[in-house]
C-alpha positions as CSV (number, residue, x, y, z in Angstrom):
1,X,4.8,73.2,-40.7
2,X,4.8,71.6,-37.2
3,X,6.9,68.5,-38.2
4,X,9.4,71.2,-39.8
5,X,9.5,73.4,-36.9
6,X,10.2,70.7,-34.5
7,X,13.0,69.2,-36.5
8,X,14.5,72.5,-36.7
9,X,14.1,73.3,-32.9
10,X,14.7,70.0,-32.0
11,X,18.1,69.8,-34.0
12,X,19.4,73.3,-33.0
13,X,19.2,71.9,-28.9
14,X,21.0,68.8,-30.2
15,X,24.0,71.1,-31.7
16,X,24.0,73.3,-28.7
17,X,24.5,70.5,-25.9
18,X,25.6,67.7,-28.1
19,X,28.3,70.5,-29.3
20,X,29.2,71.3,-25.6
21,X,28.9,67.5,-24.2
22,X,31.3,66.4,-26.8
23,X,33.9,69.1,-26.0
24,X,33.5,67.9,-22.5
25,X,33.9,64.4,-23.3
26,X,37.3,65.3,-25.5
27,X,39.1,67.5,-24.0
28,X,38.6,66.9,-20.0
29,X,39.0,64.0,-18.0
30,X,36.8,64.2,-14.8
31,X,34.7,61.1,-12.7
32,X,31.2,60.0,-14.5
33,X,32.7,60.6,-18.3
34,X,31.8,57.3,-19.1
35,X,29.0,57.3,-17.7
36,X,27.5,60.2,-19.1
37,X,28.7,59.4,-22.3
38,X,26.7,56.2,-22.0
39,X,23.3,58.0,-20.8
40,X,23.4,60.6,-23.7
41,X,23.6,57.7,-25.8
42,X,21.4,55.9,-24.2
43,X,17.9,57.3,-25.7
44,X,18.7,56.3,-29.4
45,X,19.8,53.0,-28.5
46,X,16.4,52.1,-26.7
47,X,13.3,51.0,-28.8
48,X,10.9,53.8,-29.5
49,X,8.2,52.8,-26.9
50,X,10.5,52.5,-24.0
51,X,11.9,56.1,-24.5
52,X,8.4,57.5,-25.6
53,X,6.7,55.9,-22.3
54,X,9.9,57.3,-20.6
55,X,9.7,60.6,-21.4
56,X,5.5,60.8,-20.7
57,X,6.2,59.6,-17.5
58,X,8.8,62.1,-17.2
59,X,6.4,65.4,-18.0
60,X,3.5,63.4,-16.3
61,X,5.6,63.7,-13.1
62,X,6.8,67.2,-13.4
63,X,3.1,68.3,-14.5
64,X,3.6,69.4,-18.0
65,X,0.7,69.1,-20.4
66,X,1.4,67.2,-23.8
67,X,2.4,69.4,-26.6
68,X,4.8,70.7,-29.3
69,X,7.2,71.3,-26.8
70,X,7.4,68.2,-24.9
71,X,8.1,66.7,-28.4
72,X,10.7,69.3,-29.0
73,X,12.5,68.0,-25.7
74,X,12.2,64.7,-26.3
75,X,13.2,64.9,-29.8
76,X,16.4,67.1,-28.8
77,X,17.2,64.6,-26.3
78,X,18.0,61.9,-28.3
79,X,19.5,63.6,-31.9
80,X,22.0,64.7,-28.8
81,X,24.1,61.6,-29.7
82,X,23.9,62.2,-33.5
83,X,25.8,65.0,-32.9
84,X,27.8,64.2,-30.1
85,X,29.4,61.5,-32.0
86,X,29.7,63.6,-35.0
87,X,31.9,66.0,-33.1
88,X,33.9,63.9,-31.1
89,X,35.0,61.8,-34.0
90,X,35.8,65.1,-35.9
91,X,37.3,66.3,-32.5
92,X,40.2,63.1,-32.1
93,X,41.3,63.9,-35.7
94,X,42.2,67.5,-35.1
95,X,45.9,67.8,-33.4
96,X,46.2,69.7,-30.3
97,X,49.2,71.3,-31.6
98,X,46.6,73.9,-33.2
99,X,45.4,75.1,-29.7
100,X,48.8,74.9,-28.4
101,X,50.0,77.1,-31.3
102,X,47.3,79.5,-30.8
103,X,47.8,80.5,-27.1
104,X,51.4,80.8,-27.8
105,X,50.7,83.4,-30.0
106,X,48.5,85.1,-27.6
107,X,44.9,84.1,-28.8
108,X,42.3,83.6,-25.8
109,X,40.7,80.7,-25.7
110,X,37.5,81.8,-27.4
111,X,39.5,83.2,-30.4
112,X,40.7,80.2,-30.5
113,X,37.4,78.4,-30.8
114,X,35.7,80.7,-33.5
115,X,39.0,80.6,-35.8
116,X,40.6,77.3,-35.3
117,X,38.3,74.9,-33.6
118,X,35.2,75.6,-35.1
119,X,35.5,76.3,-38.7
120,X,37.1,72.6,-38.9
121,X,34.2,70.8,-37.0
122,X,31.7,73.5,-38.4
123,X,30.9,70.4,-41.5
124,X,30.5,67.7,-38.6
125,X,28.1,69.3,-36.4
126,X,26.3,70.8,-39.8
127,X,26.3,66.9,-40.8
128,X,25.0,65.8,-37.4
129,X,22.3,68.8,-37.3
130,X,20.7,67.5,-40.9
131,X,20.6,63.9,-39.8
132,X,18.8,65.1,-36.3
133,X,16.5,67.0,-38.5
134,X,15.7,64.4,-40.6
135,X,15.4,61.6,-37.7
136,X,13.0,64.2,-36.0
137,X,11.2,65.1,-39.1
138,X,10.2,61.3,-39.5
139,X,9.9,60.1,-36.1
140,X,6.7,58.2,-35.2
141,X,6.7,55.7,-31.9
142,X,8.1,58.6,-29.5
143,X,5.8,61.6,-30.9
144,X,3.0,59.3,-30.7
145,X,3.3,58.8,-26.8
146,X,3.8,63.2,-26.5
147,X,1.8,64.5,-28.7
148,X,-1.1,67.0,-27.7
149,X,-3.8,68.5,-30.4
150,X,-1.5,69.6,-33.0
151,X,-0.3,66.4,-35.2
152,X,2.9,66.3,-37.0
153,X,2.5,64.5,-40.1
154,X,3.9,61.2,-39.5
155,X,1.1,61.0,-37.2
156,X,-1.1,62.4,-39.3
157,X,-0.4,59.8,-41.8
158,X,-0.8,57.4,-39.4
159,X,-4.1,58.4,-38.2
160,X,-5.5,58.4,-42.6
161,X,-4.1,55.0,-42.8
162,X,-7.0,53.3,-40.4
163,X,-9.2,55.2,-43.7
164,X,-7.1,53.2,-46.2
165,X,-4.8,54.7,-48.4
166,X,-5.6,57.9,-50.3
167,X,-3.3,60.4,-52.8
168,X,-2.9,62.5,-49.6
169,X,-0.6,59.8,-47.8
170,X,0.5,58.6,-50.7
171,X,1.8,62.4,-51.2
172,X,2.6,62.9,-47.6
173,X,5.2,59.7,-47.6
174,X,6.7,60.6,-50.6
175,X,7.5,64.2,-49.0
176,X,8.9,62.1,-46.2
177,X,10.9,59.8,-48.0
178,X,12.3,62.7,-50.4
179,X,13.4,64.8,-47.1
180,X,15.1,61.7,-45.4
181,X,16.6,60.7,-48.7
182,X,17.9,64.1,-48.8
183,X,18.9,65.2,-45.6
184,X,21.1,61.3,-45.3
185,X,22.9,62.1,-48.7
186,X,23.7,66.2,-47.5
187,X,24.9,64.9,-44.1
188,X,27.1,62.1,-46.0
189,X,28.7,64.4,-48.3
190,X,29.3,67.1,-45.2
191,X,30.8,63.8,-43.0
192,X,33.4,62.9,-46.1
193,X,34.6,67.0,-46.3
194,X,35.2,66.7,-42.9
195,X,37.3,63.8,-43.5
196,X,39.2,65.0,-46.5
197,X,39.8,68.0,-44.6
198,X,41.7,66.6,-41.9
């Protein structure tokens, strides 16, 4: 339950500021875009133990105890790019004639958004969410450095290995493997109806 609510949470803040940060990124132009294009990136592309040391230095500092929720932000932090470069792909295909054509016919700019815009990057960030979900669900090197009490289950299958293997882990992994497999074949299909629809 633990690993599944913090792939859940952890994915919905990746939609909601990876969503935002790419709209940012494709439709302004202001100083620092490059940069903070490289920063949000910048947490997948490190290994696992320099982000996870990172981030407890990070909480350390600002006082936080370890728990689910300092997993949650870290986690959120970096499925950001998953969806960030989810959107902005989907994002340079659409034509800006659409928006164009909408204000001329009066629509505001949030109309705009919840009838254009979003229904055709609605399968890319749903394709970005899944594969945050399932990179959270399975994620071992980073939870291992933030954890508190409460264990998600790659840890906890970590922690029964040092008692050799057992039908519990053996169970466990295969839960694992059968959510990852599933979540990275859902995301694929969503990625290619996004394609064929533009």
């Amino acid at each position: 339950r633990l690993s599944v609510l913090i792939g859940l949470v952890a994915a919905g803040i990746a939609v909601v500021l990876g969503t935002l940060t790419a709209f940012a990124v494709d439709r302004f132009n202001f100083p620092g875009k490059p940069a903070i294009r490289f920063f949000v990136v910048m947490p997948i592309v490190l290994p696992g133990i320099v982000t996870g040391v990172a981030m407890l230095s990070f909480f350390s500092m600002l006082g936080w105890p370890l728990s689910k929720w300092t997993i949650i932000v870290a986690h959120g932090t970096f499925c950001i790019t998953l969806i960030l470069n989810n959107v902005v792909a989907r994002l340079g295909q659409l034509p800006r004639s659409l928006d164009e054509a909408s204000a001329d016919l009066g629509a505001p700019p949030g109309r705009t958004f919840w009838r254009i815009t979003f229904p055709l990057i609605r399968p890319a960030i749903l394709a970005g969410a899944i594969l945050a979900f399932t990179l959270s669900f399975d994620e071992v090197v980073v939870t291992f450095f933030l954890t508190g009490r409460e264990k998600t289950l790659p840890l906890l299958i970590w922690g029964r290995l040092r008692q050799g293997i057992s039908p519990e882990i053996n169970a466990a992994a295969t839960i694992i493997i059968a959510v990852s497999l599933a979540g990275v074949l859902l995301s694929n299909r969503l990625s290619k109806q996004a394609a064929l629809a533009g």
